[in-house]
C-alpha positions, 0 to 999 in steps of 0.5 A, a space after each residue: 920226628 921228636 917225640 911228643 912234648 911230655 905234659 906236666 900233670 894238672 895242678 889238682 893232680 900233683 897237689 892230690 899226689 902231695 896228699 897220697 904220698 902222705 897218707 899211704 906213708 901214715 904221715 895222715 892217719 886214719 881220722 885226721 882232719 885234712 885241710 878245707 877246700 880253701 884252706 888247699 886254695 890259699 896254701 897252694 895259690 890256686 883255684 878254689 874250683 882247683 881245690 875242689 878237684 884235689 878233694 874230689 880226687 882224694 875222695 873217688 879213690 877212698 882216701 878220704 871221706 866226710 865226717 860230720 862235724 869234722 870235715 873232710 878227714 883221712 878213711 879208714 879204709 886208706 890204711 887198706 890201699 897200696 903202698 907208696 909206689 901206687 900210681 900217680 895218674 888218673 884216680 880210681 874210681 871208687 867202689 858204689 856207696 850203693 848197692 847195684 839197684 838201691 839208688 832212689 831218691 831217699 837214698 840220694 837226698 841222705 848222701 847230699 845230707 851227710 855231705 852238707 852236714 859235715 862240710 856245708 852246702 858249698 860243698 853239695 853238687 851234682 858231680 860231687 854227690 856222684 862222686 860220694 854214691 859210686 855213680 855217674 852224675 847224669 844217673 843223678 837227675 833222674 831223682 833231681 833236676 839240678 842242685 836247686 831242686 835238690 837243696 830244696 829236697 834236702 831242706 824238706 827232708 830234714 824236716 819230716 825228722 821231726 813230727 809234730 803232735 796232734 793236737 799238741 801241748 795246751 794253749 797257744 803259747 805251749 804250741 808255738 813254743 814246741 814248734 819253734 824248739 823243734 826247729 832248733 833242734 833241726 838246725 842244731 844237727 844240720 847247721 847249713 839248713 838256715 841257708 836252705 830256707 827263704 821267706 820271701 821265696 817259700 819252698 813249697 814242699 810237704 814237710 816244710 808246709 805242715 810246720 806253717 800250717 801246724 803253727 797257723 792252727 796253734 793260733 786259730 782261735 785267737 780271733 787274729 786276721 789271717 794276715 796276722 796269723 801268717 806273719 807269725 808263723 813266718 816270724 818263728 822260723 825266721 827268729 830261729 834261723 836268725 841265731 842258727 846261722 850265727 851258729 852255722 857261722 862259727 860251725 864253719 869257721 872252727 872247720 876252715 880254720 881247725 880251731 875252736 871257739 874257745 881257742 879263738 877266744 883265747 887268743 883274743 884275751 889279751 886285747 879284750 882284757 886291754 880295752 875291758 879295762 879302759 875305762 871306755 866300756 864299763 857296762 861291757 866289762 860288767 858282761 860274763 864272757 861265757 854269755 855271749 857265746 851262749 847261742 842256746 841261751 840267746 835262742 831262749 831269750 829271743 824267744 821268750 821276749 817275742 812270745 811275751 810282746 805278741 801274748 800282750 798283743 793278744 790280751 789287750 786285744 787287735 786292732 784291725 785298722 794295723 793290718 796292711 795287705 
């Protein structure tokens, strides 16, 4: 009787394998960036599901780690682990991001956070985020249902970071002002919350209800039908979400291609400068480069012309026959 047929590893095993052997021979050092999810996809010809193993993998064994702003990137603590002959078989599990006891559902919602802040909401899920606490996945549900609810939490959480003042600065404008930086600044330190928020399906949590309801009372007073008010606290969030996901989507192309804007810029000189100096676009030769890759001075803009059109609104007065239910 022949001995069983020797199955080959999986594919997300032997490309984990490529991996090890190069950090543990220091060809991958502490700190350095590791290729994206579909970067491994496209480099090895499988799977982005595939891929995400090989990442899973990497991860559960303390090789490599999330970054914020970074990526997935080498550990630290992968210079600790043994030499190259340590075994290619089945990973390791890692020891518990939590102490025995500590998983609670801040705790949970934190984890999901650095995950999404470093490498996006795609990357969020509930065998991933297990993965990352040191825990099995089913222990997870008992803080969430699944990953809507806990993208929901995530996105409310994120907004309990900032408070609001009570009553805040004087007059209408100053307010709606604050409101709308304030959910900037939010969207500036976690590009993947735009994504996380819908206006025609709102989220019905605490956090994210106290900005529309802060908003509402900026504009009591104003003598607006309450149509009118809740447009405008929709509007604000939706202008800054417009520019925050531009924002978001060069956070993620710089991530899945390892270059920066400027770089990317810089390769384009040579054919920007070859159609700026046609002739065919004279207005757009005329327009500072640096102009239209400043997303913080294009949220101020947006802004303040909004703020401007709905002030005029409010001096000359509303007319309720153009309001629609």
């Amino acid at each position: 009787m022949t001995s069983a047929t020797h199955r080959p590893d999986p594919p997300y095993r032997r490309i984990a394998a490529e991996f090890r052997t190069r950090i543990l021979a220091g060809d991958l050092r502490p700190g350095d960036r590791v290729p994206s999810i579909r970067q491994i996809a496209q480099r090895w010809g499988v799977a982005v599901a595939t891929a995400t193993k090989v990442v899973a993998a990497l991860r559960e064994e303390g090789l490599v780690e999330a970054k914020v702003g970074a990526g997935t990137v080498v550990s630290v603590r992968a210079g600790r682990n043994e030499g190259p002959s340590a075994p290619s078989g089945p990973p390791k599990p890692r020891q518990a991001g939590a102490p025995k006891g500590s998983l609670n559902r801040r705790y949970v919602l934190h984890a999901a956070i650095a995950i999404a802040d470093a490498e996006g909401l795609d990357a969020v899920s509930m065998r991933r985020l297990a993965a990352e606490l040191g825990t099995g996945p089913m222990s997870l549900y008992r803080h969430v249902t699944g990953k809507d609810e806990l993208v929901t939490q995530m996105a409310d959480e994120v907004f309990g970071e900032t408070e609001l003042p009570d009553p805040g600065p004087e007059g209408w404008r100053a307010k709606l002002e604050l409101v709308s930086r304030r959910q900037w600044e939010l969207c500036r330190r976690h590009f993947w919350l735009p994504e996380a928020v819908s206006f025609t399906r709102p989220l019905l949590v605490p956090n994210m209800m106290a900005h529309t309801e802060w908003t509402l009372r900026a504009l009591d007073g104003l003598g607006l039908p309450p149509q009118i008010r809740i447009r405008e606290a929709l509007t604000l969030p939706a202008l800054v979400s417009t520019v925050a996901l531009s924002m978001a989507q060069e956070a993620e192309a710089a991530q899945e291609t390892g270059m920066t804007h400027d770089g990317w810029r810089l390769i384009q000189r040579n054919r920007a400068d070859e159609l700026l100096s046609s002739g065919q676009f004279p207005l757009l030769a005329m327009v500072p480069e640096e102009t239209v890759a400043d997303l913080d001075g294009m949220f101020d803009y947006i802004l303040a012309r909004h703020l401007d059109g709905f002030a005029a609104m409010v001096e000359r007065g509303f007319d309720s026959s153009s309001v629609t239910d």
